[in-house]
Structures are given as C-alpha cells and as structure tokens.
SERO-4910 file (N, C-alpha, C, O; in steps of 0.05 Angstrom, whole numbers):
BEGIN
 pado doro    nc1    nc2    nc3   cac1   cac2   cac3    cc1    cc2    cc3    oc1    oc2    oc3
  Unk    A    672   2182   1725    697   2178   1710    691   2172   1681    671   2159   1676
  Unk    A    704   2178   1666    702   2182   1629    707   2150   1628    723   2136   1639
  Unk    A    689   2144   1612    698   2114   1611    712   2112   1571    696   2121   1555
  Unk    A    732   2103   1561    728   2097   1534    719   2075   1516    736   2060   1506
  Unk    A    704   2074   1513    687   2052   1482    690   2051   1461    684   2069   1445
  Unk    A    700   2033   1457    707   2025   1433    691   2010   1418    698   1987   1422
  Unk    A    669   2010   1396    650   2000   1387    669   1978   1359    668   1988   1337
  Unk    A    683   1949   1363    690   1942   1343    674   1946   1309    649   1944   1309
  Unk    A    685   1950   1287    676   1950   1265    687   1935   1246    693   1914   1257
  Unk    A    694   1935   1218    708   1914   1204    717   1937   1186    702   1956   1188
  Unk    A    737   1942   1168    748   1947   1149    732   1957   1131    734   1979   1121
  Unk    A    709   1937   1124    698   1940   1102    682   1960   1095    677   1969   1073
  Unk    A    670   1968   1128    653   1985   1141    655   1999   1159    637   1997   1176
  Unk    A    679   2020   1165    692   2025   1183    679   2037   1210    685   2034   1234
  Unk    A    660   2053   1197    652   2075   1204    623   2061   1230    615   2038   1233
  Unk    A    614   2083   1243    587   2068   1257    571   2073   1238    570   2091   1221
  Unk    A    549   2044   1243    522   2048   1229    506   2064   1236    517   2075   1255
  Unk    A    484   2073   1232    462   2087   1242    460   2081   1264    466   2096   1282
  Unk    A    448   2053   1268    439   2049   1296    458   2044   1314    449   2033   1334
  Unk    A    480   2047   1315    505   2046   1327    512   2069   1337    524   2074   1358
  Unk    A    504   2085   1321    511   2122   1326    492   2125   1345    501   2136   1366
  Unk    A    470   2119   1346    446   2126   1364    459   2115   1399    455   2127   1420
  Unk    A    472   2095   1397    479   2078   1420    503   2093   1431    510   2088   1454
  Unk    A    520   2114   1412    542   2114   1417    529   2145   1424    533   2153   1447
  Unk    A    515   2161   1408    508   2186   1432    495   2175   1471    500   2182   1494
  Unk    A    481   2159   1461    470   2154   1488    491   2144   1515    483   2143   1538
  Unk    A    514   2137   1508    542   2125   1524    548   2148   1519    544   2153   1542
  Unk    A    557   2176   1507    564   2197   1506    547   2214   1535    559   2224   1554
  Unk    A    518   2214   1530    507   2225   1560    506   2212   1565    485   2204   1555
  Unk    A    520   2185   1583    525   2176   1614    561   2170   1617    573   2150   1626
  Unk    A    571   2195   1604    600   2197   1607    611   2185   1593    634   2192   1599
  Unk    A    614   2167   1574    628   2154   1553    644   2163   1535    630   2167   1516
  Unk    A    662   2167   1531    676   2175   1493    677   2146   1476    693   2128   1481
  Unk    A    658   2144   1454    668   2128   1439    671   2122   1424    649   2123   1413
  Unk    A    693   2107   1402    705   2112   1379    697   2084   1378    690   2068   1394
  Unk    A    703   2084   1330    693   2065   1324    725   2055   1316    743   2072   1314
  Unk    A    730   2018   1311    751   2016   1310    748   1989   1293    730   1975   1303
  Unk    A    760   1976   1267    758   1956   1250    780   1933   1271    803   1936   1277
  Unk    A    762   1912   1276    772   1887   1284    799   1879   1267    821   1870   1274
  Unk    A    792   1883   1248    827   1867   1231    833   1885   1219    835   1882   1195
  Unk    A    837   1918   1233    850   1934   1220    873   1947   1254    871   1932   1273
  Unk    A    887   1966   1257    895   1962   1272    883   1963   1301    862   1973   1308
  Unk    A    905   1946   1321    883   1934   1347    906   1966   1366    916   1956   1386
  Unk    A    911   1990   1363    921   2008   1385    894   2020   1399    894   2029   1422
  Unk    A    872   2019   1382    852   2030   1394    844   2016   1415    844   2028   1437
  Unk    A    835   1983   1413    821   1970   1427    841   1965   1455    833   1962   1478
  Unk    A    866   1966   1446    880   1955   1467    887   1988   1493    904   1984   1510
  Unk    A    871   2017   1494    869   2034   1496    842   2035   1518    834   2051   1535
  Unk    A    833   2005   1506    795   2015   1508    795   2014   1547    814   2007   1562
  Unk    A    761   2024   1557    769   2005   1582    734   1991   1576    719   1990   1595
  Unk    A    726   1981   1550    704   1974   1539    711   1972   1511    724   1988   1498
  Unk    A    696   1944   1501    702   1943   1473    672   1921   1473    668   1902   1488
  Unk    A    655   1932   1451    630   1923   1441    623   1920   1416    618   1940   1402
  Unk    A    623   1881   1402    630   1884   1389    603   1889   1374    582   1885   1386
  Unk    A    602   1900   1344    579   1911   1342    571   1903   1300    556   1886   1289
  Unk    A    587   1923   1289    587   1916   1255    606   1908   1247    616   1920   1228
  Unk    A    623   1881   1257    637   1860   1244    626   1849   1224    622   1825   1226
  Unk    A    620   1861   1205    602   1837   1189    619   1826   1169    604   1817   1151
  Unk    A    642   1822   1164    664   1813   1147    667   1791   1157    673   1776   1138
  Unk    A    666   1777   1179    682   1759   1197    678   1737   1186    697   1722   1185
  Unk    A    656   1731   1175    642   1702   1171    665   1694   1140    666   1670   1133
  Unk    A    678   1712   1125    698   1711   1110    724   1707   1123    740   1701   1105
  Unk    A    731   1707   1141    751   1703   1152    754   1692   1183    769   1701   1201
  Unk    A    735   1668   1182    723   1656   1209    751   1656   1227    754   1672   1245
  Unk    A    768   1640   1222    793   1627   1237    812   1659   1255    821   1665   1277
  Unk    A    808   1669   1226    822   1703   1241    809   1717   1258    824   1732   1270
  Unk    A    783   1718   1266    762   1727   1281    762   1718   1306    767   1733   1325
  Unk    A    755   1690   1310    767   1669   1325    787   1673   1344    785   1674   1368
  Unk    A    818   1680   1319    828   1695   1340    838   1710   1350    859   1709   1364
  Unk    A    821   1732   1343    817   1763   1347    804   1765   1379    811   1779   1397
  Unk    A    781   1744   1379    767   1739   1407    782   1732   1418    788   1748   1436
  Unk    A    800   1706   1419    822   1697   1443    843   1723   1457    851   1731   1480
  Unk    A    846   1731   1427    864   1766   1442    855   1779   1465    865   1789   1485
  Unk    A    826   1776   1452    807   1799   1474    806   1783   1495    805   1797   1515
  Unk    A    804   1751   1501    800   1742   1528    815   1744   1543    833   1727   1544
  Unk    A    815   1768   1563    847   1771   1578    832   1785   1603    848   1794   1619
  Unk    A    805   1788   1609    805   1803   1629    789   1827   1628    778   1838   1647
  Unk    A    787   1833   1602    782   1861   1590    748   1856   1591    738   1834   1590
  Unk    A    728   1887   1595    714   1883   1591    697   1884   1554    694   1903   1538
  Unk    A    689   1854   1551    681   1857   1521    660   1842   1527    659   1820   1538
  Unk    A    637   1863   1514    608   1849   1503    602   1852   1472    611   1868   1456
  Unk    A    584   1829   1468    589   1801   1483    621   1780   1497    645   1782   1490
  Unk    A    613   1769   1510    640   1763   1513    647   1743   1490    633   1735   1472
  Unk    A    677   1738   1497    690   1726   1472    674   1698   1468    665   1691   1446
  Unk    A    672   1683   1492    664   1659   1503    629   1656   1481    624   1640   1464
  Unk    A    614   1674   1488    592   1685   1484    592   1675   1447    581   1657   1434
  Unk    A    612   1701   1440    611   1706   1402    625   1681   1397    623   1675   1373
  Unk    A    636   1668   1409    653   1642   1401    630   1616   1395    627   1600   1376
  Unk    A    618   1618   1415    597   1590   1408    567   1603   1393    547   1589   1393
  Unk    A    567   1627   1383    550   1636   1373    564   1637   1343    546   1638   1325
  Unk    A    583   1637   1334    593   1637   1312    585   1612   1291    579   1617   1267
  Unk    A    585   1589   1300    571   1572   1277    549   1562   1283    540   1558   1305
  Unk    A    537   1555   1257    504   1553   1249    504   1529   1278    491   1537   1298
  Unk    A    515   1505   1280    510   1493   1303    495   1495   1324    478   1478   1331
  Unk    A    499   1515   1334    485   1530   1350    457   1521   1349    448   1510   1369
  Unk    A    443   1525   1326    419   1520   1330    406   1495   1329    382   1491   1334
  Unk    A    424   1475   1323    422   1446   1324    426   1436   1355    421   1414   1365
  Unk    A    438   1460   1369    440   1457   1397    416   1459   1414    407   1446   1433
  Unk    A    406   1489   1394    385   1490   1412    356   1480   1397    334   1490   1401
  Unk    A    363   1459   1382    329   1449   1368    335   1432   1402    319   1436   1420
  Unk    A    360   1411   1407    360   1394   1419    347   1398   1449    342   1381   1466
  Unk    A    345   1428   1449    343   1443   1472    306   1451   1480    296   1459   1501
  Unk    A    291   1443   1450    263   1450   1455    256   1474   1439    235   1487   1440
  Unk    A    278   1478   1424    273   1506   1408    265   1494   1389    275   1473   1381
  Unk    A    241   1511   1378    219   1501   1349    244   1517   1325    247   1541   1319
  Unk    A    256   1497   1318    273   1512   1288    253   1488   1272    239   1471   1284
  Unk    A    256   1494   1241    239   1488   1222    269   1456   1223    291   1455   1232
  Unk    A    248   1434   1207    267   1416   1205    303   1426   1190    311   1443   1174
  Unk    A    313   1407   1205    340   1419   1192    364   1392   1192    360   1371   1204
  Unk    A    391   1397   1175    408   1378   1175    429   1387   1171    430   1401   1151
  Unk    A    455   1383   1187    482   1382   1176    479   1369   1162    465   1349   1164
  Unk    A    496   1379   1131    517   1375   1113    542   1386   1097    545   1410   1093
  Unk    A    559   1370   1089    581   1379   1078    571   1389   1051    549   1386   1041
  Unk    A    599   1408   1038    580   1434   1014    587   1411    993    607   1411    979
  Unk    A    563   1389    993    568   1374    963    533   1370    949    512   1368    963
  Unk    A    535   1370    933    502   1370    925    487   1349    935    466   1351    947
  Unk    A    506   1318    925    492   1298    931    483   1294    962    468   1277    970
  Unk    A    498   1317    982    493   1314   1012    465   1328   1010    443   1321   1019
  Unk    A    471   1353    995    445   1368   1008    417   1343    992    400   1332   1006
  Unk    A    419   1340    968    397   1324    967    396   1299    981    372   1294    983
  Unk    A    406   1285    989    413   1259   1011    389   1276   1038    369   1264   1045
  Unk    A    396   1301   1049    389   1312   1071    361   1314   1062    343   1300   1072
  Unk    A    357   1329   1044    320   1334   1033    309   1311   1035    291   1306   1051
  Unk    A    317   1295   1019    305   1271   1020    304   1253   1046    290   1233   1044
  Unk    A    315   1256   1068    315   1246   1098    286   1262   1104    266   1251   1113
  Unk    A    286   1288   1099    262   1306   1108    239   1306   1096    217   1316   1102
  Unk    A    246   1291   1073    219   1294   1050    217   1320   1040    193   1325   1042
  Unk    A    230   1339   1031    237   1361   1028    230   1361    991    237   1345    974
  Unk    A    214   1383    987    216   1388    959    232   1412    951    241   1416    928
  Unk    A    235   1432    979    248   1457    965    268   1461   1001    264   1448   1021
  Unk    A    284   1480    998    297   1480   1018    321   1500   1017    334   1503    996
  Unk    A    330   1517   1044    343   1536   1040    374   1520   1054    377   1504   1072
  Unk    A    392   1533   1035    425   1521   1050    439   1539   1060    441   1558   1044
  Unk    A    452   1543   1084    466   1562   1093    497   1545   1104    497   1523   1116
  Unk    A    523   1563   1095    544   1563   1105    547   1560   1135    537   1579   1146
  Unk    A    556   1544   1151    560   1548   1177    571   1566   1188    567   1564   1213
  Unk    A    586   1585   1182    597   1610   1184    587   1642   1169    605   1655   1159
  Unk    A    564   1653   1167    549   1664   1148    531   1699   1160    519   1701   1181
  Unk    A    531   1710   1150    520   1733   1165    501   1753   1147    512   1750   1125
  Unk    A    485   1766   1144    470   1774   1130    468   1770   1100    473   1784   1081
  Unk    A    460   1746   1105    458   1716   1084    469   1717   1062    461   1717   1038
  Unk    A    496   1717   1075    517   1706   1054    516   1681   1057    514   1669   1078
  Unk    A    521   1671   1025    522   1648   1022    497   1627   1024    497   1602   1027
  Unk    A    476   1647   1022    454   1622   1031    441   1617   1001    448   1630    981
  Unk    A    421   1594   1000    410   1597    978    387   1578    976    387   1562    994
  Unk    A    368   1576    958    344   1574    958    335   1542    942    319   1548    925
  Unk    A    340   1518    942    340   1506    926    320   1487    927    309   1484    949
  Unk    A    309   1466    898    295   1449    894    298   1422    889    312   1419    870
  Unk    A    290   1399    899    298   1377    898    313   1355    870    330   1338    871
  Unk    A    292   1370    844    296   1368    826    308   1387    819    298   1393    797
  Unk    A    327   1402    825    349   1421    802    376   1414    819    387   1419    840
  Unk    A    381   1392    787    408   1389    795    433   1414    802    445   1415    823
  Unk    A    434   1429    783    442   1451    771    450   1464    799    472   1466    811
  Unk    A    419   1472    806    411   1486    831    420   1476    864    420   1491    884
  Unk    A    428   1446    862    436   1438    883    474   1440    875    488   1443    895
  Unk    A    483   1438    857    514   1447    855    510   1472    858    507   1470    882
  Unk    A    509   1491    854    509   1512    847    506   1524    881    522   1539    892
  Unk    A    483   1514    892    487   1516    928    511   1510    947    519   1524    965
  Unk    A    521   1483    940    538   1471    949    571   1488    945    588   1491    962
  Unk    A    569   1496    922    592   1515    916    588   1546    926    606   1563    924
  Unk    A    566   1552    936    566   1578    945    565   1574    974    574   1595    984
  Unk    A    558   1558    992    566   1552   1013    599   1548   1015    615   1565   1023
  Unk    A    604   1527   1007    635   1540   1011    659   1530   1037    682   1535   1041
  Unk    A    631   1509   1054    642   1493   1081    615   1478   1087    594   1478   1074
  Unk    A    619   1468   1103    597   1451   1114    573   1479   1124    573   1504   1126
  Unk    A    554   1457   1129    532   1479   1145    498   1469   1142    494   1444   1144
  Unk    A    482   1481   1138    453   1476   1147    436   1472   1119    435   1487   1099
  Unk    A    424   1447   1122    396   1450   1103    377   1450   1112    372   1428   1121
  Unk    A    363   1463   1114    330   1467   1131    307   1472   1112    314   1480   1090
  Unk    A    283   1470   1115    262   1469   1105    251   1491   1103    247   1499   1126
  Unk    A    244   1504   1088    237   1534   1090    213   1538   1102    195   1521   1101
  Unk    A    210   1562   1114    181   1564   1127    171   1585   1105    186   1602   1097
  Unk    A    146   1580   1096    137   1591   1075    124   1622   1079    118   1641   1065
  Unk    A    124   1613   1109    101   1641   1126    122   1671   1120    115   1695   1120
  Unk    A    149   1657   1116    164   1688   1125    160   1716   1099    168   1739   1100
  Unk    A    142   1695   1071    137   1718   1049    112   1737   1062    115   1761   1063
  Unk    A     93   1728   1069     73   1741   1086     86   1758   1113     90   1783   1112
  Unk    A     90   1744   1134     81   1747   1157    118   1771   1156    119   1795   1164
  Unk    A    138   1759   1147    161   1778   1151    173   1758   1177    159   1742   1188
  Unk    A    199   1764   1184    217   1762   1203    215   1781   1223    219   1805   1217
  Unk    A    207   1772   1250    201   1795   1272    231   1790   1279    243   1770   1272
  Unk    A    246   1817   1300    270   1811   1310    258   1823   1342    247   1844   1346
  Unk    A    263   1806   1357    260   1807   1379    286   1823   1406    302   1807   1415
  Unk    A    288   1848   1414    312   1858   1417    321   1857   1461    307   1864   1480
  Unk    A    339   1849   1459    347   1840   1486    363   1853   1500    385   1844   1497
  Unk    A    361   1877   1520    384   1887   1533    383   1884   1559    365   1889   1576
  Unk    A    406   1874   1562    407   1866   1591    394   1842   1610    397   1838   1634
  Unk    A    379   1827   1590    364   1806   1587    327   1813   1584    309   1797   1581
  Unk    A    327   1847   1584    303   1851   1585    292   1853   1552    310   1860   1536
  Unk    A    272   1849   1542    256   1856   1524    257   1893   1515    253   1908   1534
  Unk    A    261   1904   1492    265   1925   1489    243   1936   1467    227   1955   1468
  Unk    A    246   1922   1452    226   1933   1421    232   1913   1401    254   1903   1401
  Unk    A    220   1908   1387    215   1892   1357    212   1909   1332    206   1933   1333
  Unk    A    219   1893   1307    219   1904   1285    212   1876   1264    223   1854   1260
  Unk    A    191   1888   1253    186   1867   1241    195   1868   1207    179   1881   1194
  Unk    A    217   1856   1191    232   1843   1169    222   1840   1149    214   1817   1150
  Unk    A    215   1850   1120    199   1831   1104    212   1832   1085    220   1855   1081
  Unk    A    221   1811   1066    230   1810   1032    217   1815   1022    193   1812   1026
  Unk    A    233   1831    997    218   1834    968    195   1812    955    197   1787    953
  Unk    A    183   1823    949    173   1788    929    196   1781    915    215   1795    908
  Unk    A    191   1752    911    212   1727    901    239   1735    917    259   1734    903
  Unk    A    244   1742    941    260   1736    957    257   1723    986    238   1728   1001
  Unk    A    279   1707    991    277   1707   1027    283   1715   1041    271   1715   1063
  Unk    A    314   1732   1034    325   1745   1047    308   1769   1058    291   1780   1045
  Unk    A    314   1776   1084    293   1803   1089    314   1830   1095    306   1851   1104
  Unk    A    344   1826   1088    370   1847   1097    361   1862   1073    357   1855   1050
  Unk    A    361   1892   1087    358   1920   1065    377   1911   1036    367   1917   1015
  Unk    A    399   1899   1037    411   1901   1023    411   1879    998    427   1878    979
  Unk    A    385   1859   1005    371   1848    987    339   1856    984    320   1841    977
  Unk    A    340   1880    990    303   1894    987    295   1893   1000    273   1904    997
  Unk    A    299   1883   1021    273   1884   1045    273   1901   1065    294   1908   1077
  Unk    A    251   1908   1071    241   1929   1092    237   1934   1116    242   1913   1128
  Unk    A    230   1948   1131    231   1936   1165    215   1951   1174    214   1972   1162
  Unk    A    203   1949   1190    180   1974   1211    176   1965   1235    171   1941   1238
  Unk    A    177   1981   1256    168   1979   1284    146   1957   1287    128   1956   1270
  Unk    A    147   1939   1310    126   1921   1308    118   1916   1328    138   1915   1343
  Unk    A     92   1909   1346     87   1902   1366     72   1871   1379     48   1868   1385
  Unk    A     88   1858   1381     85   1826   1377     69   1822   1408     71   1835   1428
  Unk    A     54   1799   1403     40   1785   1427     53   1786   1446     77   1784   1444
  Unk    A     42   1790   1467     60   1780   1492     73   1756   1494     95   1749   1502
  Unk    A     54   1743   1483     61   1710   1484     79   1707   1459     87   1683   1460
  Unk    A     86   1715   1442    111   1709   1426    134   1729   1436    158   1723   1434
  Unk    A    126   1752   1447    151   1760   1465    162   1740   1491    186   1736   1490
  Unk    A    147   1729   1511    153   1705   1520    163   1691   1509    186   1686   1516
  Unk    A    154   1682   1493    173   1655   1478    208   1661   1461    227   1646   1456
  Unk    A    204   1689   1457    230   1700   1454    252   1708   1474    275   1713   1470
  Unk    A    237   1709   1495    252   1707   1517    264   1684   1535    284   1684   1550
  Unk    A    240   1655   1527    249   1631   1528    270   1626   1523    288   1622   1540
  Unk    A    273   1626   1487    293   1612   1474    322   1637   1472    338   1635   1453
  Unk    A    325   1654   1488    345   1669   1493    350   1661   1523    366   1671   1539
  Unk    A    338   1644   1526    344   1633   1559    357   1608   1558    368   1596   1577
  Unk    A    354   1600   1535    364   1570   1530    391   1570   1520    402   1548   1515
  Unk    A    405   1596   1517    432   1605   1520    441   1611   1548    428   1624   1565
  Unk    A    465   1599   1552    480   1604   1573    496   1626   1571    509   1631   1551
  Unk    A    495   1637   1586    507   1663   1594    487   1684   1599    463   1679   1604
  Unk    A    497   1712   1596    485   1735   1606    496   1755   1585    516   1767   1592
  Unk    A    486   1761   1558    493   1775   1546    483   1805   1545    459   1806   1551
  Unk    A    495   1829   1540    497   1849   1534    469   1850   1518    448   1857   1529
  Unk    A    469   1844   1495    454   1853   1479    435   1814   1459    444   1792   1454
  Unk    A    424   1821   1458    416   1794   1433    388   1798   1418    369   1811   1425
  Unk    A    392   1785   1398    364   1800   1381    361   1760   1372    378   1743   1366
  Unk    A    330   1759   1376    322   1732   1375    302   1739   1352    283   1754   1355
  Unk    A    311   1723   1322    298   1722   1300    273   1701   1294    274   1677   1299
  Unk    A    261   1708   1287    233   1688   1287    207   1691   1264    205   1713   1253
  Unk    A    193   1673   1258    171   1682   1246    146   1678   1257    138   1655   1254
  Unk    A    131   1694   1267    106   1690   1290     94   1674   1268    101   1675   1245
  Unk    A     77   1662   1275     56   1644   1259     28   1648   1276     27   1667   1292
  Unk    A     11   1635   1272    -21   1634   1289    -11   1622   1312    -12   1597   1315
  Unk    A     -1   1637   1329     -2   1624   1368     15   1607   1368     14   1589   1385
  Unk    A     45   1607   1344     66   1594   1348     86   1616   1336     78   1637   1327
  Unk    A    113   1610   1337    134   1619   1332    157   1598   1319    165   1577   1329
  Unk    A    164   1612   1291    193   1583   1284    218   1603   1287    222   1625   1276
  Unk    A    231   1591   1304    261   1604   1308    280   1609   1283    277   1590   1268
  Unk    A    294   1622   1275    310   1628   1247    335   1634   1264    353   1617   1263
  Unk    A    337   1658   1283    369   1659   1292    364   1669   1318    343   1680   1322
  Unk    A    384   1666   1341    387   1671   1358    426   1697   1350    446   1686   1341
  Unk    A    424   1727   1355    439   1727   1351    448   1746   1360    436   1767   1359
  Unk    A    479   1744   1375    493   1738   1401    527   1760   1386    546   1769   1400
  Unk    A    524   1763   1360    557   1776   1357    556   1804   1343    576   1816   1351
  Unk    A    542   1819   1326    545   1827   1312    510   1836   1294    508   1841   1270
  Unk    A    484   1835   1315    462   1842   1299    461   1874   1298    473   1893   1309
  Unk    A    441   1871   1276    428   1899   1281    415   1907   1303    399   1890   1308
  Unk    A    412   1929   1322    390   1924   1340    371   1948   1340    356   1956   1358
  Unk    A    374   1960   1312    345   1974   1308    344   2002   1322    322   2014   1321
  Unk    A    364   2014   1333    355   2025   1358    353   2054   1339    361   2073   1352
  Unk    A    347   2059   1320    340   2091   1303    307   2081   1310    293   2099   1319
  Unk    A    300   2066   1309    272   2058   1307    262   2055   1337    239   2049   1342
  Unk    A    275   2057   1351    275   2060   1381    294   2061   1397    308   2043   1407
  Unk    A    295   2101   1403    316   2107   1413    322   2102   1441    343   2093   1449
  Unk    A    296   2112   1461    296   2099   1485    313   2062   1492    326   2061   1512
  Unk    A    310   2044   1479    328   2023   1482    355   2035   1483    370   2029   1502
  Unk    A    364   2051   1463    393   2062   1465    407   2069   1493    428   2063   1505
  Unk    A    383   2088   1498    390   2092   1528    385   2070   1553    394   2072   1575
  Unk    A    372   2051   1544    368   2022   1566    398   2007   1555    411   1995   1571
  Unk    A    407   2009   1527    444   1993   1520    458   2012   1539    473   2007   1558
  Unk    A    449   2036   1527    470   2050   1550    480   2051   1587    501   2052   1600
  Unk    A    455   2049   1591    456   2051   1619    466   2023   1633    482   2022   1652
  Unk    A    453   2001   1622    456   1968   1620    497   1972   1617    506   1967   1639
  Unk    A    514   1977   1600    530   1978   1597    548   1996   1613    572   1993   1610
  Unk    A    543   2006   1622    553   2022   1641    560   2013   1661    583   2011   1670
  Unk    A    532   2002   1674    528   1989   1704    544   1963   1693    530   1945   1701
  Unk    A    561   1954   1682    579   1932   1677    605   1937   1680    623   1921   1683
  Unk    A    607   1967   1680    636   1973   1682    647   1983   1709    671   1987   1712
***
C-alpha cells in the first residue's frame, strides 16, 4: 500500500535538501510518495500525511514557542518521527546539562541568563579564560559566540546575541585540528560518520560558515561511546546524529541531535536505504 510522507521543512527553505532528496528517493522504492511541506506555512499537507518526518526546520529556534506548538498539533496519534515528545525535550540546550548529569563527558559548562556580568560570573566559577556562549534555543550556530574573559565589549556583545538564557562552556580547543565527527543513528543502529572541520579562525564547522565535511571512519571505540550517550536518551528515535570531538582514546560530547540534523546521507547513500526501510517497518 502507497504510503504518503511528508518530510516537514520551514518557509525559509522550502524545498528538500540534498540529503533529504536522497532519503526521499529511497521511501519512493519501498512504495512511498513524498512531498516536502514548511512547518509554519500551510499544515493541509501534513494533516493528509499517513507519515510526517521532521527533517529541515531550521527556522524554529526563531520562533521556539510556535514550534512548540506546532509539535502538540502533531501529538494526536499520528505517526511523526521524531516524536513530538522526543523534539520537545531535545529542543533546549538543557538537555545536555541533563545528560553531563547522566555521565556524558560535555566540556565544563553553565546556565546563564543573556547578561554579561552572568556569563563572566560563570567563567570565572570555571576558571575560564576564553569560552563559547550559546542561546538555549539555537541551531546551526545561531547565536553562538566566542568570547574572552577580559573583553568587556565581547562579553556584551555575546549576551545580546544570545537573546535568552542558555550555555557557557569551555571550548575544547581540539575541534580546530581534529574537526567535529557526526556520528549517524538509524533505527538505533550506527550508520556512517562524517567528520566537520572549520575554516581557520572559526568554530563553527556548518558549510555555511566555511567548513567542510568528508566521510570518516572513527574507532570502534568512539563509535561505542556514541552509541552510549544516544542511549542515555530515553526513547527510541527514528534517526539521531551524536556530535563529538574524538580526542586520544576519549570523546567530548558537543550535541546529541534528535529534531532536525543533517544526516549526510549524499555521502552515504546505502543509510538512505537503512532510513528508509527502518521507517517503513514503523508504519
């Protein structure tokens, strides 16, 4: 039986991404039709669907509260991966303050409110000379920023680009070298990696601040450990891509992420067909 899919998108970006297209031929051979459809643009498609996955929302983190509850809409029964439940407690930085508590190696870190004197109050709890700030609501690092203990300037100037409460953490220095591996999860199995790197004088590693990406083939033992700390989430998600920076026979966690990643799959199409088939057998 024809199943229809509806791959959510956002306005901004209506259309499928690359690696979205790849996912959406592969649900095409195992009977699928599926169309792409903007979350806060009109909902006749989704409410049509008998599958809705949400996929390049990447606007949301601009309009957290509306998103929010865009998901309650969807909690009715319907099948949606991730589930709402899922993208709901994955939506703020929290999360990972959940799971340091949990045994997950995140680099030191601190809630604070977006005021300067907080974030330096926080550095200075850590002994921190330099340190990155992220919005608690934030997605291919918006709003993050790079700052020093001594620049006043530089700590307003953070605090106002955050924009709400959220994270000061200690930067791991390894990620100009070594890059951001993404660790890719379907069905709870291990699929393929890609390993992230920034430009020089950046941190960011998203194409859309210079940075590059290539197929990667990580230790077993840091694939383990990426499978750990995707275990230290409750539930059973569809898809999740666990962000990290391998180090010498360790790993520092950066994101666990559960709504809206990239998952690479132009760079490995066979996974396409493991989302596909994985998604299927759900319906």
């Amino acid at each position: 039986m024809t199943k229809n899919i509806v791959f959510a998108t956002c306005l901004a970006q209506p259309a499928f991404q690359a690696s979205d297209a790849v996912a959406a031929r592969a649900l095409e051979g195992r009977g699928g039709v599926v169309t792409a459809a903007a979350w806060n643009g009109d909902q006749a498609t989704f409410e049509k669907a008998d599958a809705i996955v949400i996929r390049s929302t990447w606007d949301y983190q601009k309009t957290p509260g509306a998103f929010a509850g865009w998901l309650q809409a969807l909690d009715d029964g319907r099948p949606v991966f991730n589930s709402p439940a899922l993208v709901r407690a994955n939506m703020s930085k929290r999360y990972l303050l959940d799971l340091a508590d949990k045994g997950a190696p995140l680099a030191p870190t601190c809630w604070v409110e977006p005021d300067a004197g907080a974030i330096l109050a926080a550095m200075n709890e850590m002994g921190l000379e330099e340190a990155v700030v992220k919005p608690e609501f934030g997605a291919t690092g918006s709003g993050l920023s790079l700052v020093r203990r001594a620049d006043e300037a530089g700590l307003a100037a953070a605090a106002a680009k955050m924009g709400m409460p959220g994270l000061v953490q200690a930067l791991v220095p390894e990620i100009a070298a070594n890059g951001e591996t993404s660790f890719m999860f379907i069905g709870g199995e291990f699929t393929h990696a890609v390993t992230k790197r920034p430009k020089s004088g950046e941190i960011r590693c998203q194409a859309e601040y210079g940075g590059t990406s290539e197929l990667a083939a990580p230790p077993d033992w840091a694939i383990a450990e990426a499978r750990r700390l995707l275990g230290l989430i409750p539930g059973a998600p569809l898809y999740a891509r666990v962000d990290g920076v391998v180090l010498d026979g360790a790993m520092r966690l950066m994101e666990v992420e559960l709504i809206e990643p990239e998952l690479f799959f132009t760079y490995a199409p066979d996974a396409a067909l493991r989302f596909a088939d994985a998604l299927m057998e759900r319906l």
